[in-house]
mmCIF file as Biopython writes it, N, C-alpha, C and O atoms, coordinates in Angstrom:
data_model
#
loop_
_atom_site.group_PDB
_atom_site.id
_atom_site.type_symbol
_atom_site.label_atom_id
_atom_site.label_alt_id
_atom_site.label_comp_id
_atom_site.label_asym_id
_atom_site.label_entity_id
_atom_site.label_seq_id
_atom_site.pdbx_PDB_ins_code
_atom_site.Cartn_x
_atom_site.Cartn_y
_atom_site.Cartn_z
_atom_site.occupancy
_atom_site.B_iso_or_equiv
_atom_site.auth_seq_id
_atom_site.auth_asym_id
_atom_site.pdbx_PDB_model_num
ATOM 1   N N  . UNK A ? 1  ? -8.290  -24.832 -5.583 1.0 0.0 1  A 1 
ATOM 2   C CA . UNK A ? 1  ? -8.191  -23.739 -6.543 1.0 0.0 1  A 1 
ATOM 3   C C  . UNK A ? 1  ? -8.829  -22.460 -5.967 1.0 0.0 1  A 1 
ATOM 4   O O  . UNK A ? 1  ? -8.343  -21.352 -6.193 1.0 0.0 1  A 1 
ATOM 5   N N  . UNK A ? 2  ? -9.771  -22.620 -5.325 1.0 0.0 2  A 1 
ATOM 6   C CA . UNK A ? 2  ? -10.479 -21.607 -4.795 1.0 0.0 2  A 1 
ATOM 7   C C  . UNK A ? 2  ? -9.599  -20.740 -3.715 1.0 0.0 2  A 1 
ATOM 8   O O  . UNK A ? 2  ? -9.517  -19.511 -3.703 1.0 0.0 2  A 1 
ATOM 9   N N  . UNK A ? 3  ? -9.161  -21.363 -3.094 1.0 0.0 3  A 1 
ATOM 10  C CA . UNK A ? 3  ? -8.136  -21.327 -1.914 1.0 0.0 3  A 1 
ATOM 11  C C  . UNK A ? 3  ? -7.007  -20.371 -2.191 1.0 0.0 3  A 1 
ATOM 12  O O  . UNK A ? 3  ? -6.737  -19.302 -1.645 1.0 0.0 3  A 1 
ATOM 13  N N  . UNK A ? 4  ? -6.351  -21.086 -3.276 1.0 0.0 4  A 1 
ATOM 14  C CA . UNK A ? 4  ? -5.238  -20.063 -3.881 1.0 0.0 4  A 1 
ATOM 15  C C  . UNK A ? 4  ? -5.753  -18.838 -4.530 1.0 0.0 4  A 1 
ATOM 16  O O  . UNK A ? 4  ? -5.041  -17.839 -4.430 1.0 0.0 4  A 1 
ATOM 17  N N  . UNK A ? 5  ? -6.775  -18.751 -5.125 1.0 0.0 5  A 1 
ATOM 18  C CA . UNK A ? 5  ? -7.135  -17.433 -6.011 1.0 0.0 5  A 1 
ATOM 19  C C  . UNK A ? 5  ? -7.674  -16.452 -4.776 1.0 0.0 5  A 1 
ATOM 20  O O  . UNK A ? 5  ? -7.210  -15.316 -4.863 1.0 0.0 5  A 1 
ATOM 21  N N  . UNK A ? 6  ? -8.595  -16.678 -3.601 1.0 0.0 6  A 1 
ATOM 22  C CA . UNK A ? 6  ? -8.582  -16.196 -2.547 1.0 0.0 6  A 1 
ATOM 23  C C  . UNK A ? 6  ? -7.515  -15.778 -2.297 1.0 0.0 6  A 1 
ATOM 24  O O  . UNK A ? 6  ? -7.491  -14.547 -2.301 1.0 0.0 6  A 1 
ATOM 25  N N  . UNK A ? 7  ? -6.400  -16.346 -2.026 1.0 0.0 7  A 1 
ATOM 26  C CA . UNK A ? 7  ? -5.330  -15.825 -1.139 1.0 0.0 7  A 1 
ATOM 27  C C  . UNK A ? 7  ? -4.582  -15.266 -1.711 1.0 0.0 7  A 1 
ATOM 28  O O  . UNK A ? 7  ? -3.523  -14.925 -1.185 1.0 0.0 7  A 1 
ATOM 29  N N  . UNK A ? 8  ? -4.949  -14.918 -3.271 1.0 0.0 8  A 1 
ATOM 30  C CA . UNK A ? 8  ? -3.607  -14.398 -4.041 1.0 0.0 8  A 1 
ATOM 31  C C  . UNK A ? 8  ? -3.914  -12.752 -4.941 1.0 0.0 8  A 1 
ATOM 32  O O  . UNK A ? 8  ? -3.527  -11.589 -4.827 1.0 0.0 8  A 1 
ATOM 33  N N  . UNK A ? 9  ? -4.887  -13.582 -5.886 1.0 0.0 9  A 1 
ATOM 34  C CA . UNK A ? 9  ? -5.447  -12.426 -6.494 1.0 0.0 9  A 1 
ATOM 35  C C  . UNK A ? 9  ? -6.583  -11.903 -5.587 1.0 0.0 9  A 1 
ATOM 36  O O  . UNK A ? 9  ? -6.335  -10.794 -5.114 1.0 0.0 9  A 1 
ATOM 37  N N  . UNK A ? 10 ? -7.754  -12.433 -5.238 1.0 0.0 10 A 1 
ATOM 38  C CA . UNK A ? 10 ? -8.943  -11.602 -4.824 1.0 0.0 10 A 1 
ATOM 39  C C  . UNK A ? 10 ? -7.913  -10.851 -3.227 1.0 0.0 10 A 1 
ATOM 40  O O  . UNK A ? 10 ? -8.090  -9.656  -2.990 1.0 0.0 10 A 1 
ATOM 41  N N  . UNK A ? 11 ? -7.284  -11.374 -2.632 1.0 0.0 11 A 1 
ATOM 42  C CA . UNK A ? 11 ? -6.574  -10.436 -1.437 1.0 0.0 11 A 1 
ATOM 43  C C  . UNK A ? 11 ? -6.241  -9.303  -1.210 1.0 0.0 11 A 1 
ATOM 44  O O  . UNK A ? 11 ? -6.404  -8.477  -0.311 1.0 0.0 11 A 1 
ATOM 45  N N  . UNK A ? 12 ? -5.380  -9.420  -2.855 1.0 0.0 12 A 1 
ATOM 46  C CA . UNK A ? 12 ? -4.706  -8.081  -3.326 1.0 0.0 12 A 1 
ATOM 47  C C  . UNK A ? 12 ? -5.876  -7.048  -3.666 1.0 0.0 12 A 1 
ATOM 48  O O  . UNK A ? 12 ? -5.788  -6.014  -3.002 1.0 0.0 12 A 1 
ATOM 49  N N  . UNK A ? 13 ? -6.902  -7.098  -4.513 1.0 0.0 13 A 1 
ATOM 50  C CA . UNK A ? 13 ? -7.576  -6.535  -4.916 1.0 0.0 13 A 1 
ATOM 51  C C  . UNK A ? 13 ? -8.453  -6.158  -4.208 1.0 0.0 13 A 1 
ATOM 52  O O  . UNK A ? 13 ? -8.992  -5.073  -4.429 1.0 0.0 13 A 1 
ATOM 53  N N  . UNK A ? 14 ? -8.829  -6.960  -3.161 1.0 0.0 14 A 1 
ATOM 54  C CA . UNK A ? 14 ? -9.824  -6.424  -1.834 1.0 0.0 14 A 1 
ATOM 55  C C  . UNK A ? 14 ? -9.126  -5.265  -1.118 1.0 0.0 14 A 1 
ATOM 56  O O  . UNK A ? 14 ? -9.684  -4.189  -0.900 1.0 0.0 14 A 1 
ATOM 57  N N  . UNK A ? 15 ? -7.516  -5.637  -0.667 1.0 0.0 15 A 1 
ATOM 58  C CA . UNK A ? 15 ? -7.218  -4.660  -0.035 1.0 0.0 15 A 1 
ATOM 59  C C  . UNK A ? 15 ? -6.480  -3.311  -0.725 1.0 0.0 15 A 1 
ATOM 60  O O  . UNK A ? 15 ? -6.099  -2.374  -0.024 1.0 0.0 15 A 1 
ATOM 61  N N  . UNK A ? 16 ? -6.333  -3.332  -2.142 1.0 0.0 16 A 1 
ATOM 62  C CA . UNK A ? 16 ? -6.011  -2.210  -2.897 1.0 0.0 16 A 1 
ATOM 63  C C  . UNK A ? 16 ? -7.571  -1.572  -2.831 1.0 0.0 16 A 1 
ATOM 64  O O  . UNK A ? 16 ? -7.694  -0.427  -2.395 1.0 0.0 16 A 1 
ATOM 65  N N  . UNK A ? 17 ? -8.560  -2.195  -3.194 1.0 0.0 17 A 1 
ATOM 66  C CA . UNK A ? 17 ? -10.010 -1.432  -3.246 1.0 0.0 17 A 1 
ATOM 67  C C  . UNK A ? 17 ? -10.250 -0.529  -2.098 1.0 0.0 17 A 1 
ATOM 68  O O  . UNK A ? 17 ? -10.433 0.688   -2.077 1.0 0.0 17 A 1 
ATOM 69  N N  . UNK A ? 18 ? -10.183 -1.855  -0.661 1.0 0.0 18 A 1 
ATOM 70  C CA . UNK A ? 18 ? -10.714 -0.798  0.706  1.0 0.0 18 A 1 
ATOM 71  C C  . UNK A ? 18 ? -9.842  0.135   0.756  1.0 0.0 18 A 1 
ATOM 72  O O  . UNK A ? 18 ? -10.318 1.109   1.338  1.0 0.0 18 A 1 
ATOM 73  N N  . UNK A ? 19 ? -8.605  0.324   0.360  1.0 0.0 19 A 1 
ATOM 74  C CA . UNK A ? 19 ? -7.606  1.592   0.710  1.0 0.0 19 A 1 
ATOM 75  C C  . UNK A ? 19 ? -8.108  2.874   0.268  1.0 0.0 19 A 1 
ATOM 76  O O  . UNK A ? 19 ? -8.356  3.951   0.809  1.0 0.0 19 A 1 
ATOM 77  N N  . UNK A ? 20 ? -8.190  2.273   -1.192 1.0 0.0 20 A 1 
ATOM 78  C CA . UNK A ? 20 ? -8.514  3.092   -2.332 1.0 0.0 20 A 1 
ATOM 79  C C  . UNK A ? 20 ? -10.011 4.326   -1.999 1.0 0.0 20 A 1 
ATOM 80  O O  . UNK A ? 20 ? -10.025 5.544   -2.177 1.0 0.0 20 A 1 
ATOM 81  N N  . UNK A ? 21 ? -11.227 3.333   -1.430 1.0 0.0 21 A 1 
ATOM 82  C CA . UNK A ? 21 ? -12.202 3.928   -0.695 1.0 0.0 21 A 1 
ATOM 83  C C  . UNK A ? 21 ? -12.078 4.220   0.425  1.0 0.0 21 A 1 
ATOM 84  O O  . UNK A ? 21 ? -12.974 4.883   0.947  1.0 0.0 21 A 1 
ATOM 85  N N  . UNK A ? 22 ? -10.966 3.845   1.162  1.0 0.0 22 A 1 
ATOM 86  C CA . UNK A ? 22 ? -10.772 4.872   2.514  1.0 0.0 22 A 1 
ATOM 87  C C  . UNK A ? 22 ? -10.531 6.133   2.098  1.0 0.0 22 A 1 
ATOM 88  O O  . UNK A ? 22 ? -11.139 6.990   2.739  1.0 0.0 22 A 1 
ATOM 89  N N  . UNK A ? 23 ? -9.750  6.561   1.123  1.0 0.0 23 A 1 
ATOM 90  C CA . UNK A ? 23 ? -8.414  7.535   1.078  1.0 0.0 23 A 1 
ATOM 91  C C  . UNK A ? 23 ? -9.830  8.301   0.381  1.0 0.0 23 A 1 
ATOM 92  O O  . UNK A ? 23 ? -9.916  9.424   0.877  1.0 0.0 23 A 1 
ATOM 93  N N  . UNK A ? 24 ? -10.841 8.072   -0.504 1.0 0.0 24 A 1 
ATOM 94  C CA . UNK A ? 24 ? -11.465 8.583   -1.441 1.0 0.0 24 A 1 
ATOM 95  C C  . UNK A ? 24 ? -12.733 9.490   -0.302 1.0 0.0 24 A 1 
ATOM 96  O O  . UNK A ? 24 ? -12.968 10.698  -0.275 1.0 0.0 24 A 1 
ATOM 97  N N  . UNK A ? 25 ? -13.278 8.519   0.429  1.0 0.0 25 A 1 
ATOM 98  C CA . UNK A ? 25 ? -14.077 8.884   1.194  1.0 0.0 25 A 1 
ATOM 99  C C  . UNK A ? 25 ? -13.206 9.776   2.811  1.0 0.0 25 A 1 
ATOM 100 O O  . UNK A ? 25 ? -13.843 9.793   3.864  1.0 0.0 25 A 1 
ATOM 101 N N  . UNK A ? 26 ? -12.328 10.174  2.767  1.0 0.0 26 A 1 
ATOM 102 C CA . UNK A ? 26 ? -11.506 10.874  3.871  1.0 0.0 26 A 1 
ATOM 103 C C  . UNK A ? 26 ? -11.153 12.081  2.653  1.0 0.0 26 A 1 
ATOM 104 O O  . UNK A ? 26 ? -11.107 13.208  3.147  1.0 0.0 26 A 1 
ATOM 105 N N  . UNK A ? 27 ? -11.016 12.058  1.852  1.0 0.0 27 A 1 
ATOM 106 C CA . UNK A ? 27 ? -10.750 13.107  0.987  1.0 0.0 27 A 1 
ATOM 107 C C  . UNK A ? 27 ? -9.525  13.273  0.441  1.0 0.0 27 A 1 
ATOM 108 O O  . UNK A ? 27 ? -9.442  14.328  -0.188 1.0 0.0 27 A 1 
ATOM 109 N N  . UNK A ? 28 ? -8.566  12.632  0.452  1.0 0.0 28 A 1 
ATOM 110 C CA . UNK A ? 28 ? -7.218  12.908  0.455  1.0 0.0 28 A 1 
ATOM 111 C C  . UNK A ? 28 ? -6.411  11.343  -0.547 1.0 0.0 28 A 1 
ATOM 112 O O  . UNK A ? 28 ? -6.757  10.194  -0.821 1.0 0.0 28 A 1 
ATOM 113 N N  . UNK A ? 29 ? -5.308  12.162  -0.772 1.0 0.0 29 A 1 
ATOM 114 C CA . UNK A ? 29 ? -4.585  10.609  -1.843 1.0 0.0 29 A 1 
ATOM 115 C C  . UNK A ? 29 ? -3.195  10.399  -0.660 1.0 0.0 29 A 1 
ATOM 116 O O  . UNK A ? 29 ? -2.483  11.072  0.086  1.0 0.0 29 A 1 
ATOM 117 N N  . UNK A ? 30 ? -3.383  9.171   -1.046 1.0 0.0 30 A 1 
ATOM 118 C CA . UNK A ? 30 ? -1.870  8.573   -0.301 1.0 0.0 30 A 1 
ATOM 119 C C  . UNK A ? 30 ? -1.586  7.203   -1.424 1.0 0.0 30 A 1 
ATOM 120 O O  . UNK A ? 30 ? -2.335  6.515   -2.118 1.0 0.0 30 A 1 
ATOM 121 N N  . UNK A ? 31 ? -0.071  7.232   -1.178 1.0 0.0 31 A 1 
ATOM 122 C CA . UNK A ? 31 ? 0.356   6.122   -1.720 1.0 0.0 31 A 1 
ATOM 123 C C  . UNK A ? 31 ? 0.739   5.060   -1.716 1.0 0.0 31 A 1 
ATOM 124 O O  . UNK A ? 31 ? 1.549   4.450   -2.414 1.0 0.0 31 A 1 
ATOM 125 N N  . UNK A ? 32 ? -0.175  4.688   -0.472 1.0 0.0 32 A 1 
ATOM 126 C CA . UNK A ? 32 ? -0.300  3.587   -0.327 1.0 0.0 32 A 1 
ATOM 127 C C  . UNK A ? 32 ? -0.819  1.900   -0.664 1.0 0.0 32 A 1 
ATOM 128 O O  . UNK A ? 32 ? -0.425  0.815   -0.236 1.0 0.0 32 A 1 
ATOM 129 N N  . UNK A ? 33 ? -2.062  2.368   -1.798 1.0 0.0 33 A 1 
ATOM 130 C CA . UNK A ? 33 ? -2.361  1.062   -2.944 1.0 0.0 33 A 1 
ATOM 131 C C  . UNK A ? 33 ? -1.011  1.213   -3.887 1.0 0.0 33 A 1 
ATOM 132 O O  . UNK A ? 33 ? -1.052  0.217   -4.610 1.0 0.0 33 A 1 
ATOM 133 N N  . UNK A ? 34 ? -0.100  1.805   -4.151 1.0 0.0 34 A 1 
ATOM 134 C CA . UNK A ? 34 ? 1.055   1.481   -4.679 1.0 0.0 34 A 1 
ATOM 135 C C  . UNK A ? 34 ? 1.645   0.814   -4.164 1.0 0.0 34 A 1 
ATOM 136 O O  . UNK A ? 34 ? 1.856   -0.274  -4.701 1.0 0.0 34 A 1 
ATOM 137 N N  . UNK A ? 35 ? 2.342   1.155   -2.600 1.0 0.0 35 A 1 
ATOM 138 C CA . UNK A ? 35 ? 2.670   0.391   -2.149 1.0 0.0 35 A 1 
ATOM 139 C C  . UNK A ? 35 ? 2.702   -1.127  -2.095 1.0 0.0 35 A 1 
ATOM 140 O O  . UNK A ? 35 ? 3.490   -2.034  -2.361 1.0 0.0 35 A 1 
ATOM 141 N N  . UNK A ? 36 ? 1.333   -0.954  -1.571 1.0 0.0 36 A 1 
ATOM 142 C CA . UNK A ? 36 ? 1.125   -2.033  -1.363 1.0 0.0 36 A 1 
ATOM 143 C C  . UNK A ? 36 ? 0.888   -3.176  -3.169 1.0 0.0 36 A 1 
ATOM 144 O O  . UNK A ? 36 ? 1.280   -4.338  -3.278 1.0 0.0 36 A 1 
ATOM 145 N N  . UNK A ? 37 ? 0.522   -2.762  -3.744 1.0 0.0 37 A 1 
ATOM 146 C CA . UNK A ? 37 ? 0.325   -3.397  -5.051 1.0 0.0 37 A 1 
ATOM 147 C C  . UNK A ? 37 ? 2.032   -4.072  -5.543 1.0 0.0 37 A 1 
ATOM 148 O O  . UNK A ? 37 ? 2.253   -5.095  -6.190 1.0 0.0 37 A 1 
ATOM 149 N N  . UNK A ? 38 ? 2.964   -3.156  -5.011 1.0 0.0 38 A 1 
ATOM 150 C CA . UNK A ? 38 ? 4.254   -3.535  -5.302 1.0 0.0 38 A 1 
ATOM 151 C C  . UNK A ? 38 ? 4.562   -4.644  -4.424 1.0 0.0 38 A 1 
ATOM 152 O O  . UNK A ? 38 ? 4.977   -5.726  -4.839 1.0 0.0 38 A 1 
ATOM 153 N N  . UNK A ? 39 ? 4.361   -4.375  -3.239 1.0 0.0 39 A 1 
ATOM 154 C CA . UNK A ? 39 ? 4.849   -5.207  -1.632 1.0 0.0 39 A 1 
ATOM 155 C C  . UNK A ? 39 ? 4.246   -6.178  -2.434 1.0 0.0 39 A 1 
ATOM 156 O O  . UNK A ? 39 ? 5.105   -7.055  -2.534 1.0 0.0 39 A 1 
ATOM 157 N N  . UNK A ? 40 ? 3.146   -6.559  -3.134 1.0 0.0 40 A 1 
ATOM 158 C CA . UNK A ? 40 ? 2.323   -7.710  -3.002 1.0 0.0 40 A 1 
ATOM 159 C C  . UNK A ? 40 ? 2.686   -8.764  -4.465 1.0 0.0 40 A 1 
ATOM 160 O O  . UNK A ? 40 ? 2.404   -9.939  -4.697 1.0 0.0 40 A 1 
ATOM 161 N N  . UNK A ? 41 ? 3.500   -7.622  -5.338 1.0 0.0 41 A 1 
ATOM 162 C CA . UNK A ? 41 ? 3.309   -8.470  -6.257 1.0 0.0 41 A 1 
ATOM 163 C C  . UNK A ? 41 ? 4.845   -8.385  -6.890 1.0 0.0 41 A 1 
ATOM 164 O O  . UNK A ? 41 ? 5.316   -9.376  -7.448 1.0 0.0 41 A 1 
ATOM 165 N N  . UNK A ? 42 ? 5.647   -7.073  -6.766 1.0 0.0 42 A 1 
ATOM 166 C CA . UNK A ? 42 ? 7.074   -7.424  -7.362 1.0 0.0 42 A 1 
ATOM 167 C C  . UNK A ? 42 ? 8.404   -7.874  -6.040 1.0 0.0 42 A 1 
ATOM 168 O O  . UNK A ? 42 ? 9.521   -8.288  -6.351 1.0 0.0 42 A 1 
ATOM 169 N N  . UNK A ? 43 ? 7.971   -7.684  -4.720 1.0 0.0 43 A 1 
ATOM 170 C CA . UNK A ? 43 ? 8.831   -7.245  -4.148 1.0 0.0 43 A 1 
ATOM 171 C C  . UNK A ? 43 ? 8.935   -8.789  -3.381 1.0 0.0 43 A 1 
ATOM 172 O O  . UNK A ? 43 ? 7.842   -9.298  -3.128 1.0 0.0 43 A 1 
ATOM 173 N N  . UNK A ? 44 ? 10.164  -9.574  -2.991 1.0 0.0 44 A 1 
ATOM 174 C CA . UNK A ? 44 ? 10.460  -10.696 -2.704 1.0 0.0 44 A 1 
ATOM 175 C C  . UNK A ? 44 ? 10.147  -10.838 -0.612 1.0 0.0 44 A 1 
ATOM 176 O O  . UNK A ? 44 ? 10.560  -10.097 0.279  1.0 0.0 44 A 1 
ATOM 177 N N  . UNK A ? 45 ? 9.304   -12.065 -0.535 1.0 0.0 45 A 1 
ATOM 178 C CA . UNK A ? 45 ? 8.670   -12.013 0.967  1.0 0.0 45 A 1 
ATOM 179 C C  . UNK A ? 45 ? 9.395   -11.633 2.021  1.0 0.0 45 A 1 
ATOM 180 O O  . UNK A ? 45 ? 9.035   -10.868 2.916  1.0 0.0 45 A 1 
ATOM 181 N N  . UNK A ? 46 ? 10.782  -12.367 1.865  1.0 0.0 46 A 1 
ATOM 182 C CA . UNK A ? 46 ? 12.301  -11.723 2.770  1.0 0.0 46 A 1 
ATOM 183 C C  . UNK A ? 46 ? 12.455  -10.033 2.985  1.0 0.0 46 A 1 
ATOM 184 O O  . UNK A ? 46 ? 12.855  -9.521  4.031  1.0 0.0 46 A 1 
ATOM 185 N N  . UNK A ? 47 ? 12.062  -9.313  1.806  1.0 0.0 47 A 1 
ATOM 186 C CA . UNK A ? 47 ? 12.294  -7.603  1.900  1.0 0.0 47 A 1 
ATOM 187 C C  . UNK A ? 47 ? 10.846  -7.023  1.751  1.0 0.0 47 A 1 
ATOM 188 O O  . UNK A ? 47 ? 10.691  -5.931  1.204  1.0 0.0 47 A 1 
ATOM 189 N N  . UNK A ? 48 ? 10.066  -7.551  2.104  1.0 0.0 48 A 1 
ATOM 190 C CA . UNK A ? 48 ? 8.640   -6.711  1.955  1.0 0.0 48 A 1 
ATOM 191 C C  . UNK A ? 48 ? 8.440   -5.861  3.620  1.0 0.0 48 A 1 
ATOM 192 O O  . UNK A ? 48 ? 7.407   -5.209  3.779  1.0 0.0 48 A 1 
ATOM 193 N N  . UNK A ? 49 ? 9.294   -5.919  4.576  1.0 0.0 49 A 1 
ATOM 194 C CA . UNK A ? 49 ? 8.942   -5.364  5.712  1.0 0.0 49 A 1 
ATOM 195 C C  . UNK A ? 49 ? 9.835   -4.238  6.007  1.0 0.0 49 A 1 
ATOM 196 O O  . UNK A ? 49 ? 9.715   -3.298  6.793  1.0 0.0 49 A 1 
ATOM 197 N N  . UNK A ? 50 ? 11.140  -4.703  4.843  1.0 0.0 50 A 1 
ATOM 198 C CA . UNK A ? 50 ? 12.335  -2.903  5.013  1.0 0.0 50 A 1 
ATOM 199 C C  . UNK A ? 50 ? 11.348  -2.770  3.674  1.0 0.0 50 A 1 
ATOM 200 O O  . UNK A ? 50 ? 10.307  -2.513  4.278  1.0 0.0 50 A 1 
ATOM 201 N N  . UNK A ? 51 ? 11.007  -2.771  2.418  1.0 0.0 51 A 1 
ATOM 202 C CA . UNK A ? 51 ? 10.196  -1.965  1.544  1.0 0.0 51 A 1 
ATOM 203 C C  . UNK A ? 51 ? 9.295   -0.877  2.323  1.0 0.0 51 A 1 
ATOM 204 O O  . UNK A ? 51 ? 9.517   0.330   2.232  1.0 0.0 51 A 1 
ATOM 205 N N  . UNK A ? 52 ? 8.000   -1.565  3.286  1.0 0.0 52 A 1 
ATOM 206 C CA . UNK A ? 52 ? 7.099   -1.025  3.569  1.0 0.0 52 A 1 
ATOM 207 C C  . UNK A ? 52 ? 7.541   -0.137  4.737  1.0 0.0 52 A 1 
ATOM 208 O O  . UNK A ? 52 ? 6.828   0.821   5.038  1.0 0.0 52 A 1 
ATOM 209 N N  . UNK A ? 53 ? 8.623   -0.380  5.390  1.0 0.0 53 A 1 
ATOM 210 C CA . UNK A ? 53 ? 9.195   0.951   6.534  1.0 0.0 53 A 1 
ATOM 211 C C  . UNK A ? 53 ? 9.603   1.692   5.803  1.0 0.0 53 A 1 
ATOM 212 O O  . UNK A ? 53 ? 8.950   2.735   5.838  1.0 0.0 53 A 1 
ATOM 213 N N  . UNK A ? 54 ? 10.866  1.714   4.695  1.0 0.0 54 A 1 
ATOM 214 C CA . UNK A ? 54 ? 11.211  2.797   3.804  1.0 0.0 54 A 1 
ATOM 215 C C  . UNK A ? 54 ? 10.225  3.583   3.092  1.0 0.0 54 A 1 
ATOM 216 O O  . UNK A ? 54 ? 10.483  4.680   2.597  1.0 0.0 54 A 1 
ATOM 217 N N  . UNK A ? 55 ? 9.109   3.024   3.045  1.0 0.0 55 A 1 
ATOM 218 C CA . UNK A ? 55 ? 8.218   3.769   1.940  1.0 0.0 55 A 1 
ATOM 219 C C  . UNK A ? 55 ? 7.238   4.814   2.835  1.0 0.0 55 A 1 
ATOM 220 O O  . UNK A ? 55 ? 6.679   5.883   2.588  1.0 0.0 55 A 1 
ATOM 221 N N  . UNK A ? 56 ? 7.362   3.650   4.371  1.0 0.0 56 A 1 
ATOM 222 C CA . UNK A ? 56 ? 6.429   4.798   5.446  1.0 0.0 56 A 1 
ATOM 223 C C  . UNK A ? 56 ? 7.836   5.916   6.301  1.0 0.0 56 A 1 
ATOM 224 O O  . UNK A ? 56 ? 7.522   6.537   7.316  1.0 0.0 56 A 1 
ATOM 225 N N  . UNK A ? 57 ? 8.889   5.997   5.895  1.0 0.0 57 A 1 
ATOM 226 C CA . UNK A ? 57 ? 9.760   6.915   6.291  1.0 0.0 57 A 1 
ATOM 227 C C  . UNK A ? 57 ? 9.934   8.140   5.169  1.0 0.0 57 A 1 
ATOM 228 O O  . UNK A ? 57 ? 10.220  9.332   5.284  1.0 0.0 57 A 1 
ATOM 229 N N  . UNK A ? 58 ? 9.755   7.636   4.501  1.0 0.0 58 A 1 
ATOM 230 C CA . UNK A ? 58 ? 9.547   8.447   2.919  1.0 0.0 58 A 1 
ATOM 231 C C  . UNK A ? 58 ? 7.911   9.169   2.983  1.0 0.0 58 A 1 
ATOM 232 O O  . UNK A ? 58 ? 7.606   10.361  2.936  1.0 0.0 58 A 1 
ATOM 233 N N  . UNK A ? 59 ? 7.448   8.530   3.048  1.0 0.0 59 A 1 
ATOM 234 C CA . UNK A ? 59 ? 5.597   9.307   3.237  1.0 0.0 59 A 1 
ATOM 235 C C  . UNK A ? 59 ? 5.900   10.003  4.352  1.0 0.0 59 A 1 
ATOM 236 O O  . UNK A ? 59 ? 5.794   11.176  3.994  1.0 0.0 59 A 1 
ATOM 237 N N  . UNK A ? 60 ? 6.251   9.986   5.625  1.0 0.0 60 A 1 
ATOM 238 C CA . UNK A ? 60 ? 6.470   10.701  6.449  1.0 0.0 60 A 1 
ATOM 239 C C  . UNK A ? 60 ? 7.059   11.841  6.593  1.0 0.0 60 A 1 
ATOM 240 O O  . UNK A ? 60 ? 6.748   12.671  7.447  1.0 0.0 60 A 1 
ATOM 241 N N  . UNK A ? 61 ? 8.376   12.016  5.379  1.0 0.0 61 A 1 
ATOM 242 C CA . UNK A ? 61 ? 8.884   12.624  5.371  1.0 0.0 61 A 1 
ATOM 243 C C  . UNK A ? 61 ? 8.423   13.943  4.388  1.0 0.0 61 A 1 
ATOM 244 O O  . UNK A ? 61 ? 8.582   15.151  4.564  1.0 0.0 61 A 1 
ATOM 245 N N  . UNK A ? 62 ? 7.906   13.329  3.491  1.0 0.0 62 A 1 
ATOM 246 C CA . UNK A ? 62 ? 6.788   14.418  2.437  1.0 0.0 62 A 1 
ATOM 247 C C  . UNK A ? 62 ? 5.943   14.591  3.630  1.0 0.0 62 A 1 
ATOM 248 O O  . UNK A ? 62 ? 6.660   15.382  4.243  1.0 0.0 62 A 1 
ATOM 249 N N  . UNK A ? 63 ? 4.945   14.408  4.370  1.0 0.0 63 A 1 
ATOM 250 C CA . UNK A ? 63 ? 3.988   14.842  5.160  1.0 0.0 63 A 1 
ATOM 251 C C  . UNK A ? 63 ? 4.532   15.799  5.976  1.0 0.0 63 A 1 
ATOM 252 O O  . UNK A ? 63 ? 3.763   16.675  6.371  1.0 0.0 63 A 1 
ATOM 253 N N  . UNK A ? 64 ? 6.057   15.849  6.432  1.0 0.0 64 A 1 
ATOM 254 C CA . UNK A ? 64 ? 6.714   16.832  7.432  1.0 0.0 64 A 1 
ATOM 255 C C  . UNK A ? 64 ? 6.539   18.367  6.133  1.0 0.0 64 A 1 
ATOM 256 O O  . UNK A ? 64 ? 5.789   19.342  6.185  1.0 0.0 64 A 1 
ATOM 257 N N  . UNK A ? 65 ? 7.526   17.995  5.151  1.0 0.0 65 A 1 
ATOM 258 C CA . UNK A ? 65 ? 7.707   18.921  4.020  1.0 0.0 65 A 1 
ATOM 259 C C  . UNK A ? 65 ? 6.682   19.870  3.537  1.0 0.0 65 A 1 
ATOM 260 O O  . UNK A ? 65 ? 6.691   21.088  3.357  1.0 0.0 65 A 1 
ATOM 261 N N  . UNK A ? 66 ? 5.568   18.707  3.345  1.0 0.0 66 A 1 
ATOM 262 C CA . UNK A ? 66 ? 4.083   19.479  3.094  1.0 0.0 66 A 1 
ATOM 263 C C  . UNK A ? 66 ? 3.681   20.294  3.945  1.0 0.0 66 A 1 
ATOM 264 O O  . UNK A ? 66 ? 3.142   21.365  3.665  1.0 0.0 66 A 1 
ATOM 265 N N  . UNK A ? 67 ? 3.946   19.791  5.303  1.0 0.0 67 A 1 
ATOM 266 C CA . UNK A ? 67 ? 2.687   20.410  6.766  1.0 0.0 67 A 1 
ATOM 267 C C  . UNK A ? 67 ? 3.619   21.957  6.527  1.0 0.0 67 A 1 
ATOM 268 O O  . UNK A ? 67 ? 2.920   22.915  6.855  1.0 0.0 67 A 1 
ATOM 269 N N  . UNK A ? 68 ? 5.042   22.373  6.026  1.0 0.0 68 A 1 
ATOM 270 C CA . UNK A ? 68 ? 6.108   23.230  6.353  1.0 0.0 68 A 1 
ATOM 271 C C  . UNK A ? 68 ? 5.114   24.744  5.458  1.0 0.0 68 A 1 
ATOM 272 O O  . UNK A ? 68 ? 4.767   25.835  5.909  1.0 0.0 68 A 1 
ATOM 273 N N  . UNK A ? 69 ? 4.939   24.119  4.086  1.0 0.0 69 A 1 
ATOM 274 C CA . UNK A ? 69 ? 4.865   24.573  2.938  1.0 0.0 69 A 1 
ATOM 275 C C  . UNK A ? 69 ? 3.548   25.337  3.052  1.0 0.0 69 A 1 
ATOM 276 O O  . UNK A ? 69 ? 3.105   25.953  2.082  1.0 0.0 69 A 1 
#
């Protein structure tokens, strides 16, 4: 039991937290605990690796837009 709640819930929540305090302590928001909160919990294991490229071609692409502006 321990095993699974480790690997399932406390995982997710460890690594939505450290993001969350990276992004907080660098100063800046990204959307990436979304991401990832989705990758982790609606999105099926087969498509979680085109999700997370589309979503970093998409962030990339606002970051071009922004740097313009």
């Amino acid at each position: 039991m321990k095993f699974f709640f480790d690997q399932t819930v406390a995982s997710v929540t460890n690594l939505v937290l450290f993001v969350v305090l990276i992004n907080l302590l660098k100063g800046r928001r990204c959307p990436g605990p979304l991401v990832s909160i989705l990758m982790y919990t609606v999105i099926p294991v087969d498509r979680r690796v085109v999700f997370g490229s589309a979503c970093g071609v998409i962030w990339g692409i606002y970051l071009s837009l922004y740097a313009v502006v």
